[in-house]
C-alpha positions, 0 to 999 in steps of 0.5 A, a space after each residue: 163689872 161696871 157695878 164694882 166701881 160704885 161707892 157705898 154709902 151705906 155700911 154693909 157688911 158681908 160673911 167671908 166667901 166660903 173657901 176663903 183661906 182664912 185662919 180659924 179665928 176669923 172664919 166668924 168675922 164679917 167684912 165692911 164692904 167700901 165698894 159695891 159687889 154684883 149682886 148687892 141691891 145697892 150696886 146699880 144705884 151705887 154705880 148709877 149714882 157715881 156715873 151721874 156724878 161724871 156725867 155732870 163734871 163733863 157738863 151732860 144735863 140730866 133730863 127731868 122727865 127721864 133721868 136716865 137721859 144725859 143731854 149736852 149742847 156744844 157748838 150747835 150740836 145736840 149729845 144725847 146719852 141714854 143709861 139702860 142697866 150699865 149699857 149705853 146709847 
């Protein structure tokens, strides 16, 4: 479910879902998605992009070498946050 809370930037439109209830003179209509959907190849980079973003405003530093590696220093201590898929470590 992470991958429903990114924001697309690009337009992407969708047919409706088969079984959508709706009158006949939409069944030809498309939809503008505004958020990613599980499935789409933009989801992960969506999510990720979004999730990179929140991690900056809490002041983690994202590694050069590895950009799924989120660092924070705070009162001598070392944070490391590590992004595999949508799971962290």
């Amino acid at each position: 479910t992470a991958f429903l809370h990114g924001d697309l930037t690009e337009e992407i439109y969708m047919d409706l879902p088969p079984g959508c209830n709706a009158p006949d003179k939409y069944k030809r209509k498309v939809c503008r998605l505004k958020k990613s959907l599980y499935g789409l190849k933009q989801s992960p980079r969506a999510w990720f992009g979004r999730f990179t973003k929140s991690m900056r405003a809490f002041g983690y530093i994202q590694s050069n070498s590895d950009h799924t590696l989120f660092l924070k220093r705070q009162n001598g201590k070392l944070t490391a946050l590590i992004v595999y898929v949508d799971d962290m470590l």
